[in-house]
PAZAPA-4460 file (N, C-alpha, C; in steps of 0.05 Angstrom, whole numbers, plus 32768, in hexadecimal, padded with zeros to 4 digits):
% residues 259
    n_x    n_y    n_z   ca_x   ca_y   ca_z    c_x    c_y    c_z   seq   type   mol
   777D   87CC   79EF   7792   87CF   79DB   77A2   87E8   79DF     1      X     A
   77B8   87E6   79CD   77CB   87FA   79DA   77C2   8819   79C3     2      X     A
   77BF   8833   79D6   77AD   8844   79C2   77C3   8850   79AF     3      X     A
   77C0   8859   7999   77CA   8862   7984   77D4   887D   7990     4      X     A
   77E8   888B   7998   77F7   88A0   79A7   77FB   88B9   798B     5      X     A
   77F2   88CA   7991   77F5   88D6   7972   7802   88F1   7977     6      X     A
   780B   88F3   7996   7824   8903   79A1   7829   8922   7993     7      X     A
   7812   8933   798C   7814   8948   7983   7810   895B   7989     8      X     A
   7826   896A   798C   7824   898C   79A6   780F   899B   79A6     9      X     A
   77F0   8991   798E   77E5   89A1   7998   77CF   899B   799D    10      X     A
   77B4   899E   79A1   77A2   8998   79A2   7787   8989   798E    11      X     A
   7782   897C   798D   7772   8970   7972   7759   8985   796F    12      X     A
   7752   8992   7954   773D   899F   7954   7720   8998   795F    13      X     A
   771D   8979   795E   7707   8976   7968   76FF   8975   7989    14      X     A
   771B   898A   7999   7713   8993   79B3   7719   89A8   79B8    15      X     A
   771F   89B7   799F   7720   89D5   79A6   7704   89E3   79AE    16      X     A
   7715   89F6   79C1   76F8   89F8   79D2   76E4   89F7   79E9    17      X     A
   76F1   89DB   79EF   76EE   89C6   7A04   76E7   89D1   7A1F    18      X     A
   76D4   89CA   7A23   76D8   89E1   7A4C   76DE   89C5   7A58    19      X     A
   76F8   89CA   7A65   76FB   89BF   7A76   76F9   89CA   7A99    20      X     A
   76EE   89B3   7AA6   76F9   89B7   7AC2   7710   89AB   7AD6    21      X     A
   771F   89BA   7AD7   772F   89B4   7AEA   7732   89AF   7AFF    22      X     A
   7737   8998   7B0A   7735   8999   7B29   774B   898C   7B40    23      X     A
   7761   89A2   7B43   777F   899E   7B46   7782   89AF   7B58    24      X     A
   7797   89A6   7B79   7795   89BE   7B91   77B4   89C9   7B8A    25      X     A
   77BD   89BD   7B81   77D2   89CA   7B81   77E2   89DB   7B6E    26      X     A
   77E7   89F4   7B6F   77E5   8A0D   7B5D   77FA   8A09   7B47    27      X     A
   780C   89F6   7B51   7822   89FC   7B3F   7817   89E6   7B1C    28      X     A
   7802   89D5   7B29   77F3   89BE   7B13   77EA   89D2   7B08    29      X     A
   77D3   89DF   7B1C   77BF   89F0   7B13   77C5   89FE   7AF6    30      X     A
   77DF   8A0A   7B04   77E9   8A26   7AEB   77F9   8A15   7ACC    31      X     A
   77FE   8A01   7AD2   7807   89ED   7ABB   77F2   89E3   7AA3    32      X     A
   77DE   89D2   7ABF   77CA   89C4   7AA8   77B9   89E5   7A9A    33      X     A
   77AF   89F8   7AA7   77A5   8A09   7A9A   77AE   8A15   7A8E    34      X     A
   77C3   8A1F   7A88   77D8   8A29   7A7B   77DC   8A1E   7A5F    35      X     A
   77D8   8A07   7A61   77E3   89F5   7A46   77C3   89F6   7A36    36      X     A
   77B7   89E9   7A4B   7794   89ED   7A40   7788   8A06   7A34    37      X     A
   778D   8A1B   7A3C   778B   8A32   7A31   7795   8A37   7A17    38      X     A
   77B0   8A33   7A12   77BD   8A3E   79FC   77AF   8A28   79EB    39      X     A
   77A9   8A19   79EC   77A2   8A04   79DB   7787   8A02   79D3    40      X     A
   777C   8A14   79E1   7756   8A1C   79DB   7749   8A18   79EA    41      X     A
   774D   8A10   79FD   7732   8A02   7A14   772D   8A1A   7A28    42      X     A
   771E   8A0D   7A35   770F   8A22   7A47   770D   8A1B   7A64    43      X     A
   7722   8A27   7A76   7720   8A15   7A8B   7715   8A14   7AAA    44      X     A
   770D   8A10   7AB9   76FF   8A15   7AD1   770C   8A07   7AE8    45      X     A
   771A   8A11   7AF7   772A   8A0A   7B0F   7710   8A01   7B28    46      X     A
   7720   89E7   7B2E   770C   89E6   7B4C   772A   89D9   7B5D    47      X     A
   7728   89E2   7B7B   773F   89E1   7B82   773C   89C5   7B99    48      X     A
   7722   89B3   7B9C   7730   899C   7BA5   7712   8999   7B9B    49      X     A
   770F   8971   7B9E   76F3   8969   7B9E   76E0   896A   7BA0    50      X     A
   76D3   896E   7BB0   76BF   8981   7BC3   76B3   89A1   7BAC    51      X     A
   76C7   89AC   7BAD   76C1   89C6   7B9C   76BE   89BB   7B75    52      X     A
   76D2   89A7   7B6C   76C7   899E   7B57   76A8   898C   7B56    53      X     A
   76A1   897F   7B64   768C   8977   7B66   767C   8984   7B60    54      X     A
   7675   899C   7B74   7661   89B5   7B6E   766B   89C0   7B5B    55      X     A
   7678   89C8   7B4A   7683   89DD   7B2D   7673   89C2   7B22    56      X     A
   767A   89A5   7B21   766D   8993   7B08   764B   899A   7B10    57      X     A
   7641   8995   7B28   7625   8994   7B28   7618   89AB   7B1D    58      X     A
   762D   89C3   7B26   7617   89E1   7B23   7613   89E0   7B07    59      X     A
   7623   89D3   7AF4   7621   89D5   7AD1   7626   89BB   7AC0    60      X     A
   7613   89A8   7ACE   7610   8990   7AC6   760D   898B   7AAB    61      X     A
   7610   89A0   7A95   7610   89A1   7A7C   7629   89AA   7A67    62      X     A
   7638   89BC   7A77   764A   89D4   7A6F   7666   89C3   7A63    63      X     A
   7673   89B0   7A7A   7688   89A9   7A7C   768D   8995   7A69    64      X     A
   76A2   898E   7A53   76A1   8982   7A40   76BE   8966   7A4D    65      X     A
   76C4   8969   7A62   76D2   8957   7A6C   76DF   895F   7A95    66      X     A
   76E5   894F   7A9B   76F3   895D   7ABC   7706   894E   7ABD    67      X     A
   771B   8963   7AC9   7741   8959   7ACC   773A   8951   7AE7    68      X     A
   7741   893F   7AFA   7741   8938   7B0A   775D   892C   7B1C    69      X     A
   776D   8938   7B28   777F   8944   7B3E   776D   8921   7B52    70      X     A
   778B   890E   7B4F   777F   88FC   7B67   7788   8904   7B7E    71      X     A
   779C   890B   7B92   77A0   890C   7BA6   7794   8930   7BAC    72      X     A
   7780   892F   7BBE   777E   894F   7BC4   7767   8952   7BDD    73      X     A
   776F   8967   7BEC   776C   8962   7C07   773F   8973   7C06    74      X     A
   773D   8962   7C18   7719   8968   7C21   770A   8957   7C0D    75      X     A
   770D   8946   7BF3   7709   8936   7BF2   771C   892F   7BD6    76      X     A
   7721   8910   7BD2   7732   8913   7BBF   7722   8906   7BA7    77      X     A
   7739   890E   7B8D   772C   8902   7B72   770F   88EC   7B71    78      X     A
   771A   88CF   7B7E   7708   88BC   7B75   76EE   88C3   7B8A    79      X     A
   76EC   88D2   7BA1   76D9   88D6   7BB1   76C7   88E9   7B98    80      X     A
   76D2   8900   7B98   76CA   8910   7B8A   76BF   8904   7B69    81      X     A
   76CF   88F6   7B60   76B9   88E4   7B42   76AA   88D5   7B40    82      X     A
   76B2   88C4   7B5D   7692   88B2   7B67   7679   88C4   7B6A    83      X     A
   7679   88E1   7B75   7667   88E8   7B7D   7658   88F7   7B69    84      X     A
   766A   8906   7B4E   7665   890B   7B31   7659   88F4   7B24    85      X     A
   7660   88DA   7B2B   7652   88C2   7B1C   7632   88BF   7B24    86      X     A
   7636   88C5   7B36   761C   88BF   7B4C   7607   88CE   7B43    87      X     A
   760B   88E7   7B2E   75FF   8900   7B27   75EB   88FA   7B0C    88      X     A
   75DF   88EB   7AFE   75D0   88DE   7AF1   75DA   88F9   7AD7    89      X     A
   75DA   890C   7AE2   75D9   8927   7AC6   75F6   8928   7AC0    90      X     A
   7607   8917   7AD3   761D   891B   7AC6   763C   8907   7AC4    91      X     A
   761C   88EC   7AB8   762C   88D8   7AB5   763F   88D3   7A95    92      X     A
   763F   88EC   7A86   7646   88E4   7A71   765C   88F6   7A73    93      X     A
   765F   8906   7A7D   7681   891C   7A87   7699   8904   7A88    94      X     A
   76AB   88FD   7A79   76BF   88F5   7A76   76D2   8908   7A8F    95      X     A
   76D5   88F0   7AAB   76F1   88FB   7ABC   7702   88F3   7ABA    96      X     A
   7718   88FE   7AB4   7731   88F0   7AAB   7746   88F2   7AC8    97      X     A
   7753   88E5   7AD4   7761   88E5   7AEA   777A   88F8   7AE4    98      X     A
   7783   8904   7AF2   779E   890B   7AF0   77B3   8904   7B0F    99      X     A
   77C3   88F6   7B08   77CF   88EB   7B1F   77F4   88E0   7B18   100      X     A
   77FC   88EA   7B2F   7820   88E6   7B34   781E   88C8   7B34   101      X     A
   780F   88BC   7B37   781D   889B   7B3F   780B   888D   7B29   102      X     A
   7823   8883   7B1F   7816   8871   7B00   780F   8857   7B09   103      X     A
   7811   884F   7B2A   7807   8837   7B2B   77F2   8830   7B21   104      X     A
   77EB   8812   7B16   77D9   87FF   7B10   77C0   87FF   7B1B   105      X     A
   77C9   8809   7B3B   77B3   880A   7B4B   779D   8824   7B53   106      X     A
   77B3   882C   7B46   77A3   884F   7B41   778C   884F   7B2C   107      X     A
   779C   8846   7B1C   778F   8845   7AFE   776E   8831   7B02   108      X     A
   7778   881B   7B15   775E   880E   7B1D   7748   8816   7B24   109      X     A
   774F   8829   7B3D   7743   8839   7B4E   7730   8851   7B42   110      X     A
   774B   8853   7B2D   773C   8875   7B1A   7729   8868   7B05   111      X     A
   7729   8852   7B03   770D   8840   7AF0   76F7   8838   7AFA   112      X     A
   7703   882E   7B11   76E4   8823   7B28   76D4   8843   7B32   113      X     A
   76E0   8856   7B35   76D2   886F   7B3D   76C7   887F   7B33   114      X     A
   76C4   8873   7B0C   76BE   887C   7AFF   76CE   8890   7AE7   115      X     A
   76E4   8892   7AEE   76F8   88A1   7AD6   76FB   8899   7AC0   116      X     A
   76FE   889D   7AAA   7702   888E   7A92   7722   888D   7A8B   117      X     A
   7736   889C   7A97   774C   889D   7A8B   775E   88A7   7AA3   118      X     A
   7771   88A1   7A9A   778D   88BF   7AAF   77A3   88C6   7AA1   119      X     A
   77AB   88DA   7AAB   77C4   88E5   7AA3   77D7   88E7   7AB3   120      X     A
   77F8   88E6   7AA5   780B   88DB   7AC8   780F   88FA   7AD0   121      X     A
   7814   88FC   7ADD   7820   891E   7AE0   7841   8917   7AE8   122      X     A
   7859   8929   7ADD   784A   8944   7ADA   7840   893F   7AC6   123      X     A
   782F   8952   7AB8   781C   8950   7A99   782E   895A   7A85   124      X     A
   782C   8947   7A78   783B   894B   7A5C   7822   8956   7A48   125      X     A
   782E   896F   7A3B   781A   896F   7A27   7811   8969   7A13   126      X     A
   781F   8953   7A02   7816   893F   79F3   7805   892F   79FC   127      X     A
   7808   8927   7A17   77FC   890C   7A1F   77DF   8917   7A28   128      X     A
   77E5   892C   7A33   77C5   893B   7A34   77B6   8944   7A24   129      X     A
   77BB   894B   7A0B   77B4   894D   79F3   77A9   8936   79E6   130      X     A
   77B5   892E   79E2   77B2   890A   79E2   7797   88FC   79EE   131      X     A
   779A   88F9   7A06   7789   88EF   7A16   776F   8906   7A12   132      X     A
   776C   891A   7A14   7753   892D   7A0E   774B   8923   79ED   133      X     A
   775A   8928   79DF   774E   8914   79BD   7741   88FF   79C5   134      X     A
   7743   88FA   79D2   7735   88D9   79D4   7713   88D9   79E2   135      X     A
   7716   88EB   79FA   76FE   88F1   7A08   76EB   8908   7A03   136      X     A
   76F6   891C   79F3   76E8   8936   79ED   76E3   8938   79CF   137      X     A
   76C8   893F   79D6   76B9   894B   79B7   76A9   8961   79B4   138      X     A
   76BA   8973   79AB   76AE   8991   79AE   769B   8997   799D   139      X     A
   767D   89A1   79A6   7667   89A1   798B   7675   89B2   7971   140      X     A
   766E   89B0   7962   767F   89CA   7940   767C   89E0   794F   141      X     A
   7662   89E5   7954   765A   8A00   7950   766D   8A13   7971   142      X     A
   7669   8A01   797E   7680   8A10   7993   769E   8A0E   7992   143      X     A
   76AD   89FE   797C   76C7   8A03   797A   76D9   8A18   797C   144      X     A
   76E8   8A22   798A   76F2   8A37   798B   770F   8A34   7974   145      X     A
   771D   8A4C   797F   7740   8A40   796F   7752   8A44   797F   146      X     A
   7765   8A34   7983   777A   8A39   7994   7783   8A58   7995   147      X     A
   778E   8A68   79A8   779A   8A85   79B1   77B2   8A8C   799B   148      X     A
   77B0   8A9A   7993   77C3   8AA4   7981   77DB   8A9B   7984   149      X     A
   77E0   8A99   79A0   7809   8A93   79AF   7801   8A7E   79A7   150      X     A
   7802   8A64   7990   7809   8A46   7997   781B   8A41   7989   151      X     A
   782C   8A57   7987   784B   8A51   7983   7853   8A49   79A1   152      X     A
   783F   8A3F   79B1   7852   8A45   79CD   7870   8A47   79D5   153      X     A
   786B   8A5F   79DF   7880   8A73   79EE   788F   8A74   79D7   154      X     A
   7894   8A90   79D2   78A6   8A9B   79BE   78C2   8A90   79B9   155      X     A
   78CF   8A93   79DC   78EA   8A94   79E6   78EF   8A6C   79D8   156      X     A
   7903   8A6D   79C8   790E   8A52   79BF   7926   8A42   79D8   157      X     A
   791D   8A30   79D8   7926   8A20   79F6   7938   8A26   79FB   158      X     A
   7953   8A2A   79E0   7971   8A2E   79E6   7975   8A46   79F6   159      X     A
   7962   8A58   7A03   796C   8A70   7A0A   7962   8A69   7A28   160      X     A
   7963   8A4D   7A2E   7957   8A4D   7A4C   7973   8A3C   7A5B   161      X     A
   7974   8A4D   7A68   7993   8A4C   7A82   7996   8A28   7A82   162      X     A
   79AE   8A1B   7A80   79B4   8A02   7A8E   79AE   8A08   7AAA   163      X     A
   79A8   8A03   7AB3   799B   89F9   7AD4   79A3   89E9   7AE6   164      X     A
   79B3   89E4   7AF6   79C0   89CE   7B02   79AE   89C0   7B13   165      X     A
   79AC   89A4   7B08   7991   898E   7B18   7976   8990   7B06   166      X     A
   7970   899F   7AF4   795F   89A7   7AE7   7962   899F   7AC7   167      X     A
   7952   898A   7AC0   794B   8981   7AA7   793E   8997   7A98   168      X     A
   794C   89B3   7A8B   792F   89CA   7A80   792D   89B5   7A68   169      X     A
   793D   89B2   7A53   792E   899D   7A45   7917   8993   7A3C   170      X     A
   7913   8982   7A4F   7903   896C   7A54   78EE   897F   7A5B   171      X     A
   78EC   8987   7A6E   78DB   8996   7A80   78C9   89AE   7A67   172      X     A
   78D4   89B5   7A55   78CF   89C6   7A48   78BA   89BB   7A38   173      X     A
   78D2   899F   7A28   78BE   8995   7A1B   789C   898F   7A20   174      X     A
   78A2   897E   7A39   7888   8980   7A4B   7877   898E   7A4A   175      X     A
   787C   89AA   7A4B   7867   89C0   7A4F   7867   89C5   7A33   176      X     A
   786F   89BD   7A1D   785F   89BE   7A01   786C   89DD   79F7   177      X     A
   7886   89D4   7A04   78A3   89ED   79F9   789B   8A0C   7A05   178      X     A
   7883   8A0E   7A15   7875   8A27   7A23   7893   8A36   7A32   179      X     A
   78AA   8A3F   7A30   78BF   8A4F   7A3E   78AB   8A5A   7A4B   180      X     A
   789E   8A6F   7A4F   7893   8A7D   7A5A   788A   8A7B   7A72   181      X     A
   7877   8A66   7A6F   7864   8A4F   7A86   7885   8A45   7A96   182      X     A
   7896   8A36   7A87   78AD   8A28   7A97   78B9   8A42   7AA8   183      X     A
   78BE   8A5A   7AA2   78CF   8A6C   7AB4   78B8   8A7B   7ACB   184      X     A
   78A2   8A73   7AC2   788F   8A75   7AD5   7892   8A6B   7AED   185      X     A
   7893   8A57   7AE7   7890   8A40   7AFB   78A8   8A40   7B05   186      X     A
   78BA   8A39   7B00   78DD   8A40   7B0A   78E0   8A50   7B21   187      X     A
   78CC   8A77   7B1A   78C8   8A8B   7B2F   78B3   8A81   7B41   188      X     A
   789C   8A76   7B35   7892   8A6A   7B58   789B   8A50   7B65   189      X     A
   78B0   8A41   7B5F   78BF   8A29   7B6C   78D1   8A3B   7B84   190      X     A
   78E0   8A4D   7B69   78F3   8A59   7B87   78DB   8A64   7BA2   191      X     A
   78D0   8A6D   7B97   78BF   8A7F   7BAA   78B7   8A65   7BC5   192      X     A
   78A6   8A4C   7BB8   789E   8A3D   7BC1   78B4   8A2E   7BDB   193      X     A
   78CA   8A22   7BC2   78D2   8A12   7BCE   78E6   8A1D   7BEA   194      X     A
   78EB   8A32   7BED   78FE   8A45   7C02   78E2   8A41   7C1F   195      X     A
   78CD   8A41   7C16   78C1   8A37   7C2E   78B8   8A20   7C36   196      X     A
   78B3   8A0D   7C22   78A8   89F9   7C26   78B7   89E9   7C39   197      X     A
   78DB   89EB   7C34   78E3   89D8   7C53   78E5   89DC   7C6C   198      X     A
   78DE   89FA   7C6A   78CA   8A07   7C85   78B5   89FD   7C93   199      X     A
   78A2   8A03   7C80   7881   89F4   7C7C   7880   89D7   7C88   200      X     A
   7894   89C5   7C81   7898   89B2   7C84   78A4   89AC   7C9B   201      X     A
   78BA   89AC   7CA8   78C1   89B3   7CC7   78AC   89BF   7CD6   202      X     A
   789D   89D2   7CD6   7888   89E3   7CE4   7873   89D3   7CE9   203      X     A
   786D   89BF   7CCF   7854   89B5   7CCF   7862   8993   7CE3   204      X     A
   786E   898A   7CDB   787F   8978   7CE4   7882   8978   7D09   205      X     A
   7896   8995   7D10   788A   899C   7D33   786D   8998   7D38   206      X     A
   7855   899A   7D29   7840   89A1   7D3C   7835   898B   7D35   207      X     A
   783E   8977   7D2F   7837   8954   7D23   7822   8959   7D0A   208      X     A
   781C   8974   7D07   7810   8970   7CEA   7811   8964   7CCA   209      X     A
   7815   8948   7CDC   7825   893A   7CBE   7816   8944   7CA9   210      X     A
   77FA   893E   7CA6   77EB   8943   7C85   77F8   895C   7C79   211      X     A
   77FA   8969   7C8B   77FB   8983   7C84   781D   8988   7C72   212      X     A
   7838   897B   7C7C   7845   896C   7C79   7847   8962   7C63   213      X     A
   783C   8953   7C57   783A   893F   7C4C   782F   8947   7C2E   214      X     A
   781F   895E   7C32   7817   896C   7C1F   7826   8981   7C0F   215      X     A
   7837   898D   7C2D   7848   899E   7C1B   785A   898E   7C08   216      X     A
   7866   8976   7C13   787E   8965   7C04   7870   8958   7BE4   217      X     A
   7852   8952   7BE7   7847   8954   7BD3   784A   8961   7BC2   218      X     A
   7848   8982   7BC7   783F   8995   7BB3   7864   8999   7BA7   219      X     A
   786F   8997   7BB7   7890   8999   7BAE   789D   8985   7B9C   220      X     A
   7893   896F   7BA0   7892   895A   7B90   788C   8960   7B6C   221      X     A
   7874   8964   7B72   7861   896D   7B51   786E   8988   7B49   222      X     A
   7873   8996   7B5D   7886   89AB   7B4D   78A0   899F   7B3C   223      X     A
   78B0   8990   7B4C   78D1   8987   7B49   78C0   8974   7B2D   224      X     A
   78B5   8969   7B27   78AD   8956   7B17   78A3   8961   7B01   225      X     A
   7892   897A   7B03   788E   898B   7AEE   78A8   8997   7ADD   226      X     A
   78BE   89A4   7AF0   78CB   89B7   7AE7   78ED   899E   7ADF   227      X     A
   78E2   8985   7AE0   78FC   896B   7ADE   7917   8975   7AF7   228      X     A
   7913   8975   7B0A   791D   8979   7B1B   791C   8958   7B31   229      X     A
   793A   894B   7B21   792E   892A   7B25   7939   8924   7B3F   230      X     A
   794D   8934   7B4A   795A   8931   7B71   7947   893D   7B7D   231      X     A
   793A   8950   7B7B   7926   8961   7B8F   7912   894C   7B88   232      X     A
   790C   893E   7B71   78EF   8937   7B71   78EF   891D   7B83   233      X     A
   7904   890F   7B83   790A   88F9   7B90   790C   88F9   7BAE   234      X     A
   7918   890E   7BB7   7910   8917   7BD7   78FB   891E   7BDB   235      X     A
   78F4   892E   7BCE   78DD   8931   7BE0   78BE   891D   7BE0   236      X     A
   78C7   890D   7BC9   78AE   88EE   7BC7   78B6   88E2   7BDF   237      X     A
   78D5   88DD   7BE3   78D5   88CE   7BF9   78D2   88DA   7C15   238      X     A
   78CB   88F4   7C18   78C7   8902   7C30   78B7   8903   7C36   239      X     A
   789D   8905   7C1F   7882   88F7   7C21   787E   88E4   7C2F   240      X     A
   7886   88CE   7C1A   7884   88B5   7C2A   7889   88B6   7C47   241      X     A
   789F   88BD   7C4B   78A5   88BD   7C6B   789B   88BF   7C76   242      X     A
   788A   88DA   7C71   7875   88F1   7C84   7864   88DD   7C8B   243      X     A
   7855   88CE   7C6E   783F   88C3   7C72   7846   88A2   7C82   244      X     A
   7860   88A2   7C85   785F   888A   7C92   786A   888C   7CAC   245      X     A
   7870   88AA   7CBD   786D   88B3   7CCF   7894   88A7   7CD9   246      X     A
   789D   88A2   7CC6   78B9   889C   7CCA   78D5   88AD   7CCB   247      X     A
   78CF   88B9   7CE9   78E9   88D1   7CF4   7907   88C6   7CE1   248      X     A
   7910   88AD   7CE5   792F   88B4   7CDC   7925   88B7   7CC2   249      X     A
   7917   88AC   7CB2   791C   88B1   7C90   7911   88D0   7C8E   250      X     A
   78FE   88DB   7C99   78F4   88F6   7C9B   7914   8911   7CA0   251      X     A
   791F   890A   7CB3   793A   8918   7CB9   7948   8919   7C9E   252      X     A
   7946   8904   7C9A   795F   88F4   7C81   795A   8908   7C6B   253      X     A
   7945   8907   7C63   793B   8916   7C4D   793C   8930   7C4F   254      X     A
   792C   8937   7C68   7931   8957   7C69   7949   895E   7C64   255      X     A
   795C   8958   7C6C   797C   8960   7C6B   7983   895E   7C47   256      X     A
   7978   8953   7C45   7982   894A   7C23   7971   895F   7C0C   257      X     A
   7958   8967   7C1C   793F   8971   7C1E   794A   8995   7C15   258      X     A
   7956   899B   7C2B   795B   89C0   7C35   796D   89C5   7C1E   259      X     A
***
């Protein structure tokens, strides 16, 4: 049935608190989903691909009151990594919730058969992650915490954030649960980022290191998608694709559209 959406910026009391684990490689997610989780009460624990969340779930097969789960990520990815948490008898009752760019059907399949109970699309909206944590998390009373004093998030009122040319702040703002702060954050590590990444990309590209490739156009992607950046986000998905489909003229094509 279709779930009752109750779309509210903040956190439901009955997950304040919450330790979550995170398990997301790419920094620009990283600093979003924890960012929002924080101000909102939770308690969060970074693991930076599969492999390393695996071991954070085993070493405290008791601690963790749910795991964010990052599907595409390099040394092992999401569903490898929750099959092998399922496999863990102590910690078959940890609610993993998928977090994944592609809302396909078949994702969603995949993130059920491997044991996930749920996903979230990215970029992460923070209603919808709010949302979806109400549903899976139940924080005992006696450890409830209270959300951080800032849940006015970010002081600064949207109207004082620059029109942007190509750049939805808007939208994007809304997203991040009106956080200005977290948004001009992120803004300063895009420029930083993105001035090299079509470097990174050519460099990795000469020495046929597609994955490598393929990854950067990834991580540029989830940025442009985070910050509503809907022409950059659109090249560089399809530059991806390219990479991964090892296709020189559409790879050119893009880069140029790309720089």
């Amino acid at each position: 049935g279709i779930r009752e959406r109750r779309k509210s910026q903040s956190l439901p009391p009955h997950c304040l608190g919450a330790r979550i684990l995170l398990v997301e490689d790419n920094d620009i997610n990283q600093q979003v989903a924890t960012e929002i989780l924080e101000k909102a009460g939770c308690e969060v624990t970074l693991a930076v691909d599969g492999r390393e969340g695996v071991k954070a779930a085993q070493e405290r097969p008791d601690y963790y009151d749910c795991i964010l789960m990052d599907i595409q990520m390099p040394v092992l990815d999401g569903y490898g990594a929750t099959r092998e948490i399922r496999n863990d008898e102590r910690l078959a009752d940890v609610p993993v919730i998928a977090m994944t760019a592609n809302a396909f059907s078949s994702d969603r399949e995949q993130a059920l058969e491997a044991g996930m109970v749920d996903h979230i699309a990215k970029p992460i909206e923070v209603r919808t992650l709010f949302d979806v944590l109400g549903q899976w998390i139940t924080v005992p009373e006696d450890r409830r915490g209270s959300p951080s004093d800032e849940t006015g998030t970010g002081a600064e009122p949207a109207s004082s954030l620059p029109e942007l040319e190509g750049i939805d702040t808007a939208a994007s703002l809304e997203r991040l649960g009106g956080n200005a702060e977290l948004y001009v954050t992120l803004l300063e590590s895009f420029v930083e980022q993105q001035g090299a990444s079509d470097k990174a990309i050519s460099e990795a590209l000469s020495t046929d290191d597609h994955a490598l490739a393929e990854r950067v156009a990834h991580t540029v992607k989830g940025v442009a998608a985070n910050l509503g950046m809907e022409a950059l986000f659109k090249v560089s998905g399809e530059l991806e694709a390219a990479i991964r489909a090892e296709d020189k003229d559409a790879i050119g094509d893009c880069q140029d559209r790309f720089a």
